[in-house]
C-alpha positions as CSV (number, residue, x, y, z in Angstrom):
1,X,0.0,0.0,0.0
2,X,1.4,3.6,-1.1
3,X,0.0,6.6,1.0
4,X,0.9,10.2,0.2
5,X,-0.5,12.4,2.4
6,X,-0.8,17.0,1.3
7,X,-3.0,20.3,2.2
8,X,-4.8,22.6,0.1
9,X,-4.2,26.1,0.5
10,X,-7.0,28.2,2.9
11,X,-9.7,29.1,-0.2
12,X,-13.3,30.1,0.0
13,X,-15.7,27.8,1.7
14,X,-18.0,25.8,-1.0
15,X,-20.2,25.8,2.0
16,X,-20.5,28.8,3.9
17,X,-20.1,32.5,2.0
18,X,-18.7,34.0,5.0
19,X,-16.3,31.5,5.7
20,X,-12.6,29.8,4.5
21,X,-11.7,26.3,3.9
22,X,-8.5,24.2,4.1
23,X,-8.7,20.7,3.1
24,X,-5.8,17.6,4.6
25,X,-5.8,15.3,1.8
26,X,-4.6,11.3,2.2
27,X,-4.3,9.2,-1.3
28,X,-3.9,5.9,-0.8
29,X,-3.2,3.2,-3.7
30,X,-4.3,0.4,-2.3
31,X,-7.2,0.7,0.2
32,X,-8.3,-2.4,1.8
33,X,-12.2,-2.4,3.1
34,X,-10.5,-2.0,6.8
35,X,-8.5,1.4,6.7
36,X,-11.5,2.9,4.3
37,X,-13.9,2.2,7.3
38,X,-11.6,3.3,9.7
39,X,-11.3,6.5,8.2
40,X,-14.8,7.3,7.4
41,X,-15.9,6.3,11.2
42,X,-13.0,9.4,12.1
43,X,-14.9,11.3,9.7
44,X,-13.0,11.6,6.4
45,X,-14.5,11.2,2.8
46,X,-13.0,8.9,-0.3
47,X,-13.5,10.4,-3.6
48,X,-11.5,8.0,-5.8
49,X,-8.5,7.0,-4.2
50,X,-8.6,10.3,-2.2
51,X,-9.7,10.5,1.2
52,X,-9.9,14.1,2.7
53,X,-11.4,16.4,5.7
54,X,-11.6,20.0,6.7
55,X,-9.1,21.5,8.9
56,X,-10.7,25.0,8.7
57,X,-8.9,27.4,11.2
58,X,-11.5,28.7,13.7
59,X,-14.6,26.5,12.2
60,X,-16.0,23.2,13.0
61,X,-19.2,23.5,11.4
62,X,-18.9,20.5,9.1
63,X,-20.0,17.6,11.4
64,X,-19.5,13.8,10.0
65,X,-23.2,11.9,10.4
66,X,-24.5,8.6,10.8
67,X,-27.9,7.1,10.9
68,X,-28.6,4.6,13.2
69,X,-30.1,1.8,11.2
70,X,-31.2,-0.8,13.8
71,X,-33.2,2.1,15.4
72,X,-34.4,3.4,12.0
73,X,-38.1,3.3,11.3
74,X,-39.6,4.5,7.6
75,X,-42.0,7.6,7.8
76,X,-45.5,7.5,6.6
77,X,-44.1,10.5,3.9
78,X,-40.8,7.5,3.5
79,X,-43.1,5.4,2.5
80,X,-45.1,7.3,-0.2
81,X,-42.0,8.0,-1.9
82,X,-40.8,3.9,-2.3
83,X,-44.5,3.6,-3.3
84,X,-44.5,6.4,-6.2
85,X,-41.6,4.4,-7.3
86,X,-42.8,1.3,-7.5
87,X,-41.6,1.0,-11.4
88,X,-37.8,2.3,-11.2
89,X,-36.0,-0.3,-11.5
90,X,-32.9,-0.4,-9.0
91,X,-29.4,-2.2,-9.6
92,X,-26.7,-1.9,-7.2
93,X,-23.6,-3.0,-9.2
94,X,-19.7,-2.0,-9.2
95,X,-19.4,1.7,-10.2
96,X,-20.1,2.4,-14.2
97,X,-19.3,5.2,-16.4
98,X,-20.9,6.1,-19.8
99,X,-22.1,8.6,-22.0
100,X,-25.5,8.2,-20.0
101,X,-23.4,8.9,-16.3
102,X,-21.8,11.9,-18.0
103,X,-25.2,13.7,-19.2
104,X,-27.3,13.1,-16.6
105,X,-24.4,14.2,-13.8
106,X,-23.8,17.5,-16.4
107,X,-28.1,17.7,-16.4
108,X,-27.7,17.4,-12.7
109,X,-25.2,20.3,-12.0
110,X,-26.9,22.9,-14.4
111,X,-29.9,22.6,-12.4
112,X,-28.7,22.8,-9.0
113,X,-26.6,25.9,-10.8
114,X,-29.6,27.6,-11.8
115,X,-31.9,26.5,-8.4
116,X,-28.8,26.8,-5.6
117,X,-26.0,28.9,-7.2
118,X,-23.9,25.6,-7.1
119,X,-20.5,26.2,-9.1
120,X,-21.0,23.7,-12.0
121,X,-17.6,21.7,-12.9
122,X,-17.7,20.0,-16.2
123,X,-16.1,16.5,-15.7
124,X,-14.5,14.5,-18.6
125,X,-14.4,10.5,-18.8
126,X,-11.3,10.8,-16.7
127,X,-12.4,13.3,-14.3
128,X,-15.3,11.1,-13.5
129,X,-13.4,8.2,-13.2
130,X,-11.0,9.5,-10.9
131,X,-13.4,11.3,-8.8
132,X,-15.9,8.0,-8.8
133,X,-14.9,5.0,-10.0
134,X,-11.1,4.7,-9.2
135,X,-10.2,2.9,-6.3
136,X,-13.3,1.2,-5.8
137,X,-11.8,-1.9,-4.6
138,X,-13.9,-4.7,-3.0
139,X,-16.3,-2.1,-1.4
140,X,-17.6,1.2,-4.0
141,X,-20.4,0.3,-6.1
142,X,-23.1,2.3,-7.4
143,X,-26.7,2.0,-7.2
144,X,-27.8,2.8,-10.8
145,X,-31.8,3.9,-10.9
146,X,-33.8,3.5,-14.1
147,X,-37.4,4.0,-15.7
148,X,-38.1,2.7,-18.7
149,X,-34.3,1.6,-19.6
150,X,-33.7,5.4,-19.3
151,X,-30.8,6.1,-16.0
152,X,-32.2,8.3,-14.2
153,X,-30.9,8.6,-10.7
154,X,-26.4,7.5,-10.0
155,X,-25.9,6.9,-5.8
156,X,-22.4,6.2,-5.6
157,X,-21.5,4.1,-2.1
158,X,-19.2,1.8,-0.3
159,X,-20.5,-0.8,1.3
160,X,-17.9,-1.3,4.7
161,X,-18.0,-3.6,7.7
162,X,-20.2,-2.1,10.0
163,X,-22.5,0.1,7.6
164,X,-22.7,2.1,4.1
165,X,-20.8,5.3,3.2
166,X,-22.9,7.4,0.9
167,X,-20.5,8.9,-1.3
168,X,-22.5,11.4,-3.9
169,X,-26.1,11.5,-5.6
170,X,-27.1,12.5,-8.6
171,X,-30.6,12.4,-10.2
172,X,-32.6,13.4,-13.3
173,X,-34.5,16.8,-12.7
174,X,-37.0,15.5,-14.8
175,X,-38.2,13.0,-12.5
176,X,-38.3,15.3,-9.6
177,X,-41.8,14.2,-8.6
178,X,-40.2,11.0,-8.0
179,X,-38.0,11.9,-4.8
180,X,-35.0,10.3,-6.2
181,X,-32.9,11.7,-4.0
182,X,-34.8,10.3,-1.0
183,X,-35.7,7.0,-2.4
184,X,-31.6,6.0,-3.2
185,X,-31.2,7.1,0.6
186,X,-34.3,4.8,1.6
187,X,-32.7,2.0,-1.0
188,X,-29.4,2.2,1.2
189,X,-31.3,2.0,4.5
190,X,-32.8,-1.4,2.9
191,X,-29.9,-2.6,1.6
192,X,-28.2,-1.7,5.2
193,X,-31.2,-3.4,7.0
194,X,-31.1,-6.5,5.0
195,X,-27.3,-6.8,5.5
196,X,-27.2,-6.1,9.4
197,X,-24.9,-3.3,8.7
198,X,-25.4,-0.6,11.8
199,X,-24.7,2.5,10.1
200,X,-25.3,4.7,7.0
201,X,-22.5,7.9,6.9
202,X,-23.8,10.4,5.2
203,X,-21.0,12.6,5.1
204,X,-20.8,16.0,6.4
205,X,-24.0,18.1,7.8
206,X,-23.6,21.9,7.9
207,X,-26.5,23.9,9.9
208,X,-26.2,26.4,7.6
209,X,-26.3,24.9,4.1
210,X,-29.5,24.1,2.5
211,X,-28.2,21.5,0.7
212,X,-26.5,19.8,3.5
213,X,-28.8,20.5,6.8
214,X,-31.3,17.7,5.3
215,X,-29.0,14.5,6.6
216,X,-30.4,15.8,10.4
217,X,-33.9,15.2,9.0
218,X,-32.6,11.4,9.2
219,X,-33.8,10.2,12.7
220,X,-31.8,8.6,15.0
221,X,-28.8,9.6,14.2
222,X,-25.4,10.3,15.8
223,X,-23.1,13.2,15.5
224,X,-18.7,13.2,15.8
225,X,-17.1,15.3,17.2
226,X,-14.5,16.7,15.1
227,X,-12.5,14.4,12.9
228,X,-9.4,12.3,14.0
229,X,-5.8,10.5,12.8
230,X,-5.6,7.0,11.8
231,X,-3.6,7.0,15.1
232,X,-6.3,9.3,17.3
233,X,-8.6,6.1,19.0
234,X,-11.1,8.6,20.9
235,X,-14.0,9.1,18.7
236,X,-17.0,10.6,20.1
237,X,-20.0,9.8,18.2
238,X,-23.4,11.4,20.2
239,X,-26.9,11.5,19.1
């Protein structure tokens, strides 16, 4: 295994307007399922073969999350969204890329440009393979979402020991009135459930950003306190 570990430089925070980001950055050639659960439960992310977390000076407002799936029971709402998809069709496969991936993650990002002010990156066939599909391993896979052979909804995950990590979502604005976004989170809570796996991260939730606050919506869940080291053992998960 080859590790290489950097920083960014302090930039503006994707996040927050008022606020500055640095990012520690780990790449890591080989991962095994092991050290990639051990460094999402201390509250870093894998994005390829790069796992990273914030080391903002003077901010601690991204909090790493985890729903408690033993103790997780579907809403009445949770439940109307599985039901109004009752015909998407739901694969959860190693992670794929295709002309399809690329247009509907491009459809994806112009909308949430035009309805949140998201900065919209243009990935190639490389891009999205490093940021997505490289270093999957014997854990990333996707689930891959479709109506009518057409893919309309990507949730990228890795399946660990003791839960799922949800790594990034991405859905067809067209089928909106379909919840996608909800129903792939629901779909991992099943998949979790049937597998006995305790947890689903969901990555980082931030008060103060709409399109982050949601993940507390996800009842019970659990809360770290900061992020740690491979070598830092005291992790303090609270509800």
């Amino acid at each position: 295994m080859f590790e290489l570990g950097f920083c960014t430089l302090e930039d503006k925070c994707p996040y927050l307007k008022d606020k500055r980001s640095r990012i520690e950055y780990k790449y890591i050639e080989n991962c095994s399922k092991e050290l990639n659960g051990a460094l999402i439960r201390r509250g870093w992310r894998r994005f390829g073969r790069y796992f990273s977390r914030p080391i903002c000076e003077d901010c601690n407002e991204c909090l790493s999350l985890r729903i408690l799936v033993n103790e997780y029971n579907f809403s009445r709402s949770q439940r109307r969204v599985i039901n109004k998809n009752i015909n998407t069709k739901v694969l959860l496969r190693t992670p794929h890329l295709s002309n399809e991936h690329l247009f509907l993650y491009d459809k994806y990002h112009r909308f949430m440009e035009e309805k949140r002010a998201w900065k919209r990156y243009d990935l190639s066939f490389k891009q999205y393979y490093n940021l997505y599909i490289d270093g999957f391993m014997d854990f990333g896979y996707e689930l891959a979402f479709y109506r009518e052979n057409k893919l309309v909804c990507v949730d990228l995950i890795d399946i660990l020991e003791d839960g799922i990590s949800s790594i990034y979502c991405f859905y067809d604005p067209e089928f909106s009135h379909l919840s996608l976004g909800k129903f792939s989170l629901l779909e991992e809570l099943k998949i979790a459930k049937k597998m006995r796996l305790n947890y689903i991260y969901l990555g980082y939730f931030v008060k103060k950003c709409q399109s982050l606050s949601y993940k507390a919506d996800y009842t019970p869940n659990e809360i770290l306190k900061g992020t740690r080291g491979l070598f830092e053992n005291e992790l303090l998960w609270e509800k």
